[in-house]
C-alpha positions as CSV (number, residue, x, y, z in Angstrom):
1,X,0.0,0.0,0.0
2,X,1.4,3.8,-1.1
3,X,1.6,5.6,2.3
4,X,2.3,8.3,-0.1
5,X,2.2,8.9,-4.0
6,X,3.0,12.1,-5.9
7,X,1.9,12.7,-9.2
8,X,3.6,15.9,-11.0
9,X,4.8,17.5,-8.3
10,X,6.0,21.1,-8.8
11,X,7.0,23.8,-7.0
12,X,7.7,27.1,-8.6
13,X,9.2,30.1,-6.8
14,X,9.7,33.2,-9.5
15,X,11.3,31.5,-12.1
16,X,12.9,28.7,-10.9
17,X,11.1,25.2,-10.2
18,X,12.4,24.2,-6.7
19,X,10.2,20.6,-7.1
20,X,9.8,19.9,-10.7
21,X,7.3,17.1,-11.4
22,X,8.2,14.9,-8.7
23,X,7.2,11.1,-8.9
24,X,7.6,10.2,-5.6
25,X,6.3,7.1,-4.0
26,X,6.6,5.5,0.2
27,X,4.8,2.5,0.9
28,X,3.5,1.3,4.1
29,X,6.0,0.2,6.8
30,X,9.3,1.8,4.7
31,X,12.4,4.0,6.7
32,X,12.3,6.1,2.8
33,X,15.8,8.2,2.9
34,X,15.2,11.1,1.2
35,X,18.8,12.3,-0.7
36,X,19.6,15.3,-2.5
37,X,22.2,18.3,-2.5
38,X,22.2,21.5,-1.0
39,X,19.2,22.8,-3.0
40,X,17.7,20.1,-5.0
41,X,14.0,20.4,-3.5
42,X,14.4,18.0,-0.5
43,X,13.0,20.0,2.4
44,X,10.6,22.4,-0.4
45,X,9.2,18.4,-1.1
46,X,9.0,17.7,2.9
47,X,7.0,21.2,3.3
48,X,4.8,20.0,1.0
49,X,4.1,16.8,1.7
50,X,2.9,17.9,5.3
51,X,0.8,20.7,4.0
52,X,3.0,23.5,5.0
53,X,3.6,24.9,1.7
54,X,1.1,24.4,-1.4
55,X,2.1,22.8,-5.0
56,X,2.2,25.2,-7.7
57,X,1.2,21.6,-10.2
58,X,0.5,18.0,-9.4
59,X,-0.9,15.9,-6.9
60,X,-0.3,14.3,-2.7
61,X,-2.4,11.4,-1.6
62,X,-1.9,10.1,1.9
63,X,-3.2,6.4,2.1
64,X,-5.2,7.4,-0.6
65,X,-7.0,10.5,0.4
66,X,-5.8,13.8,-0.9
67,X,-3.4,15.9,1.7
68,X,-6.3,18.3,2.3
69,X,-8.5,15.9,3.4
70,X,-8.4,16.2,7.4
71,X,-8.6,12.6,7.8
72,X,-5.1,12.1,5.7
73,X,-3.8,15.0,8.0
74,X,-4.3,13.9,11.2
75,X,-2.3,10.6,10.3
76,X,1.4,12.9,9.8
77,X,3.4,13.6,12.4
78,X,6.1,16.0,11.3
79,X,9.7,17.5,12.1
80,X,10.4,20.0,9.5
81,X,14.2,22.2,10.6
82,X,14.1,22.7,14.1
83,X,11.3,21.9,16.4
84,X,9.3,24.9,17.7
85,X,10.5,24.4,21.6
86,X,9.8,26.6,24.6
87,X,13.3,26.9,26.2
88,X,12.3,28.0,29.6
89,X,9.9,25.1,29.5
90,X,10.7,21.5,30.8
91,X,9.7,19.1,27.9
92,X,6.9,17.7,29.5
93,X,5.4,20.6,29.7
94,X,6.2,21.5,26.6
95,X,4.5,18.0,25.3
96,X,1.2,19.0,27.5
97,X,1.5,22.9,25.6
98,X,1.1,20.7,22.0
99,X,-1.1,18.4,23.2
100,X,-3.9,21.0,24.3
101,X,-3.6,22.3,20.8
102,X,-4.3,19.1,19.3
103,X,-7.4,18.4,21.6
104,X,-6.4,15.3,22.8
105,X,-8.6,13.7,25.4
106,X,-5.9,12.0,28.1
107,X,-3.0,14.1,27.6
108,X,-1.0,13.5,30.8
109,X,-1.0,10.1,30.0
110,X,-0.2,10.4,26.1
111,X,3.2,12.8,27.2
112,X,4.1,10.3,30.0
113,X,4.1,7.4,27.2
114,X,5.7,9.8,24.7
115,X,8.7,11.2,26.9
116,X,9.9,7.4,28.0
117,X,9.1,6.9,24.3
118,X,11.4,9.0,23.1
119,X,13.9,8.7,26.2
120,X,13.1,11.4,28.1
121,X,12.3,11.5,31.6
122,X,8.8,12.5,32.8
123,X,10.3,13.6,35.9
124,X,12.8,15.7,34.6
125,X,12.0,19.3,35.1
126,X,15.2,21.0,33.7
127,X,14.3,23.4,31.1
128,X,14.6,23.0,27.1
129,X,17.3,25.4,26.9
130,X,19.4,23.1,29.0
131,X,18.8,20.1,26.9
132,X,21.8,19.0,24.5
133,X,20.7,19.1,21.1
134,X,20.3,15.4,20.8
135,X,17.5,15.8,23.4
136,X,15.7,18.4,21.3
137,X,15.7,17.0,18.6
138,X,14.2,13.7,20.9
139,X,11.6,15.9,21.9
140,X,11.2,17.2,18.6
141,X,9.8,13.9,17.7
142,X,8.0,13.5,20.5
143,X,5.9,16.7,19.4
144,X,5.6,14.8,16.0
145,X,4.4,11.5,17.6
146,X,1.5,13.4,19.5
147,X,-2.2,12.3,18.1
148,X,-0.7,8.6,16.9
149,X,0.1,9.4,14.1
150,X,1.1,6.5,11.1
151,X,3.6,8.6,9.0
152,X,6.1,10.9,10.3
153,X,7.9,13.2,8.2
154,X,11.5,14.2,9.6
155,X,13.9,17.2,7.8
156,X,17.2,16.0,8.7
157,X,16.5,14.7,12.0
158,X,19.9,13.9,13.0
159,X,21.9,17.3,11.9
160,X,23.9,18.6,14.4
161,X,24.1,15.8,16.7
162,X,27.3,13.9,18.2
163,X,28.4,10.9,17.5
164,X,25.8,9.5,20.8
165,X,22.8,11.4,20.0
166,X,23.1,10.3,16.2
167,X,23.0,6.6,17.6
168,X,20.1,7.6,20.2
169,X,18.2,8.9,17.3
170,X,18.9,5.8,15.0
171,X,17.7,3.7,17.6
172,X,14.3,5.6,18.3
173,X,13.4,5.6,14.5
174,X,14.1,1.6,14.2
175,X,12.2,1.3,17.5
176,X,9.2,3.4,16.1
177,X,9.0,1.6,12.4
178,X,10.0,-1.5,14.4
179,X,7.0,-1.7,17.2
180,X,4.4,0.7,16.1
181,X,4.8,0.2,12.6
182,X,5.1,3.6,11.6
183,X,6.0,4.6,7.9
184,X,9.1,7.6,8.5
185,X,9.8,9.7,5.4
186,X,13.9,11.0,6.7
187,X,16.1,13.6,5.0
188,X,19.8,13.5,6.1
189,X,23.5,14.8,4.3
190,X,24.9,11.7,6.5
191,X,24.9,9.0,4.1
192,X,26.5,6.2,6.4
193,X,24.0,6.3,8.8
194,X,21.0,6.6,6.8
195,X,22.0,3.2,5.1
196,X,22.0,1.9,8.6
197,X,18.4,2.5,8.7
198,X,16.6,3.2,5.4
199,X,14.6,0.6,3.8
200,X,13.6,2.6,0.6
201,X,15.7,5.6,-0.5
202,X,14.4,8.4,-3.2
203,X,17.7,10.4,-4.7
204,X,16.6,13.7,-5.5
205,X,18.3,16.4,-8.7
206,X,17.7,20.1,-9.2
207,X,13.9,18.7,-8.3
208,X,13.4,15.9,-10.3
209,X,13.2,12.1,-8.4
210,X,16.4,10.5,-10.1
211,X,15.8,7.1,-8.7
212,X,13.8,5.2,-6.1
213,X,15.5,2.0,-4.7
214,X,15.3,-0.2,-2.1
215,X,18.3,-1.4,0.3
216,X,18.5,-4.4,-1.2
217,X,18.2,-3.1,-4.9
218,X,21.4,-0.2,-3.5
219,X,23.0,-3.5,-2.0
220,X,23.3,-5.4,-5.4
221,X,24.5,-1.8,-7.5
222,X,26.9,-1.2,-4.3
223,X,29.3,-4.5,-5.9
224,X,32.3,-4.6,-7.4
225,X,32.5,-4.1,-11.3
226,X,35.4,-4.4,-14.1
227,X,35.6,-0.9,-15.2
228,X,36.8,-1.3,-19.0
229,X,37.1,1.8,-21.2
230,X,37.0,1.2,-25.4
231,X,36.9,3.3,-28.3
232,X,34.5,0.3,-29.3
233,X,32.5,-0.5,-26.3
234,X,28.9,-1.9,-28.3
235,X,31.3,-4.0,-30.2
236,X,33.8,-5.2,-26.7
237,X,30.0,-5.6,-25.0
238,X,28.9,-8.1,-27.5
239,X,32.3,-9.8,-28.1
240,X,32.8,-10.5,-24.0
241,X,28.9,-11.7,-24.3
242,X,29.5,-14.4,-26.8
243,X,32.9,-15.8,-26.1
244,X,32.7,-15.0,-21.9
245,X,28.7,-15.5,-21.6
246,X,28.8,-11.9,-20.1
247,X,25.3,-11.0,-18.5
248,X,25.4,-8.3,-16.5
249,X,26.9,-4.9,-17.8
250,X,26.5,-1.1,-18.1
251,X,27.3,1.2,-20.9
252,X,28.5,4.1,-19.7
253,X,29.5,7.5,-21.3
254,X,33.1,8.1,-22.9
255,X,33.5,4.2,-23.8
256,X,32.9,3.0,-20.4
257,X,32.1,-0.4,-19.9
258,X,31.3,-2.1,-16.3
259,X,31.2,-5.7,-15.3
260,X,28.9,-6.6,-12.8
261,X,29.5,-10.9,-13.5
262,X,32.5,-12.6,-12.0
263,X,35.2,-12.6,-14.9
264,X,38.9,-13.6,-15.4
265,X,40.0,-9.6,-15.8
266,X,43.0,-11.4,-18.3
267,X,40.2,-13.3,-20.5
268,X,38.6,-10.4,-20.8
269,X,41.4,-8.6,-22.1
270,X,42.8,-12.1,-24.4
271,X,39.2,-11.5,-25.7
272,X,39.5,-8.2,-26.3
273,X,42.5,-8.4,-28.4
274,X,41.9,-11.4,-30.4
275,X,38.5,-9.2,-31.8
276,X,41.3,-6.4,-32.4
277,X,39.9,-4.2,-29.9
278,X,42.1,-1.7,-28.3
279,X,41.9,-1.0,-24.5
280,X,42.3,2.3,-23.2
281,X,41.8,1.4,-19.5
282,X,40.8,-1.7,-17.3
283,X,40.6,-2.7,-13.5
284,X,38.8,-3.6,-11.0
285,X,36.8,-0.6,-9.4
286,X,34.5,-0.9,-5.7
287,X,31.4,0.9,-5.8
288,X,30.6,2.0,-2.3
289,X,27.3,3.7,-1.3
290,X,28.3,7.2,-0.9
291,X,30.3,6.9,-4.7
292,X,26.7,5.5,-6.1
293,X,24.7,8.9,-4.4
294,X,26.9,11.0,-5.4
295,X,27.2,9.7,-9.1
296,X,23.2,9.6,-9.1
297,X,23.5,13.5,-7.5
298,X,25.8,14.9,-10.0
299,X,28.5,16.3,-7.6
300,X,30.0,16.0,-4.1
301,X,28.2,18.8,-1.9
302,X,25.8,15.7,-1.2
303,X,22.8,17.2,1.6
């Protein structure tokens, strides 16, 4: 089931398309990581996914009602830059503050359950201001999770954080999809540990979805290849297919061929120059997840 499906999504600001006819698509139960650079639409997309900005074209459904609908609505939870905190506030009370706005019926014990949630005494009465960041940002999503919601939406959730409140966070966003079966939509620049979590990922350029994967589909490209480069690479392709059985390949720009199968990287080149075809370079080349992004990107300023 599509948690949520885009259809032509665009966002126009003057004359520049900050979301241009996005195709963007989260099902039910997914940890989506949502990748882009500095600029290319991600937090313009979060905004309006969550109603906070409106599309200039196209189309949001939220388990198939459309984002206006109230009922699709009250389903997001959301953390979208920094969480609107009251410093000199403790963050229970700060959880009871939200809650009355929401309406909801047994508050106290909603924030009680929310603040152990999100590992955060109820007792404590320190106030926000002298929380490290890692325990706004917990409370952050501890706003979000107010009113039960199935999908949360989370603008770099982790920026900013040490080394122990990135892990604390990891763990409260496994714990969430894990045991209440939320659906998170995430944004994050920190590539590493979004693999350690994402399910789905979406890679987003200058507004338009480049590619929706899963982890397993990223785990398979992430492999090692024969990078071979040809001034005849259709003709080395279809010599290596018949006389080595070769399978799996991509053509690449500037006479790049790479070799996903297992080959003998001396075959391939006997091969090569029995059919008389010259090779400009050849060796074996790891792709690692941060090389894949920022190939699919388009540079190295990857947020």
């Amino acid at each position: 089931m599509a948690v949520i499906q885009t259809k032509g999504l665009s966002k126009r600001y003057k004359d520049k398309w900050a979301v241009d006819h996005l195709e963007l698509r989260v099902e039910q139960g997914d940890v989506y990581g949502f990748i882009g650079q500095n600029g290319a639409g991600k937090s313009t997309t979060l905004r309006l996914l969550c109603g906070l900005a409106s599309p200039t074209q196209g189309e949001i459904t939220i388990f198939d009602r459309p984002l206006k609908d109230a009922v699709a609505h009250r389903r997001i939870g959301m953390l979208i830059e920094q969480p609107g905190l009251y410093h000199d506030l403790s963050g229970r009370k700060n959880l009871r503050l939200y809650a009355a706005l929401l309406g909801l019926t047994d508050p106290k014990r909603q924030v009680d359950e929310i603040l152990s949630t999100v590992g955060l005494s109820p007792e404590e009465k320190k106030p926000v201001k002298q929380y490290s960041m890692g325990m706004k940002q917990r409370l952050g999503v501890g706003i979000a999770l107010l009113g039960s919601p199935d999908l949360l939406l989370l603008d770099e959730p982790i920026n900013g954080l040490d080394p122990e409140g990135i892990r604390e966070m990891r763990e409260l966003l496994q714990r969430l999809n894990r045991e209440r079966g939320l659906t998170i939509l995430l944004s994050s620049h920190i590539l590493g540990e979004l693999s350690k979590i994402a399910t789905r990922y979406g890679i987003i350029r200058q507004g338009k979805m480049v590619e929706q994967l899963s982890a397993q589909e990223l785990a398979q490209k992430c492999t090692d290849y024969l990078h071979l480069r040809t001034g005849q690479p259709q003709k080395a392709a279809a010599v290596l297919e018949r006389e080595l059985a070769l399978g799996h390949w991509e053509m690449h720009p500037e006479g790049e061929l790479r070799i996903y199968d297992t080959v003998n990287v001396k075959a391939v080149g006997q091969a090569l120059a029995q059919a008389g075809i010259a090779v400009e370079e050849m060796g074996v080349h790891q792709q690692d997840l941060e090389g894949y992004f920022l190939e699919k990107m388009g540079g190295e300023n990857h947020a």
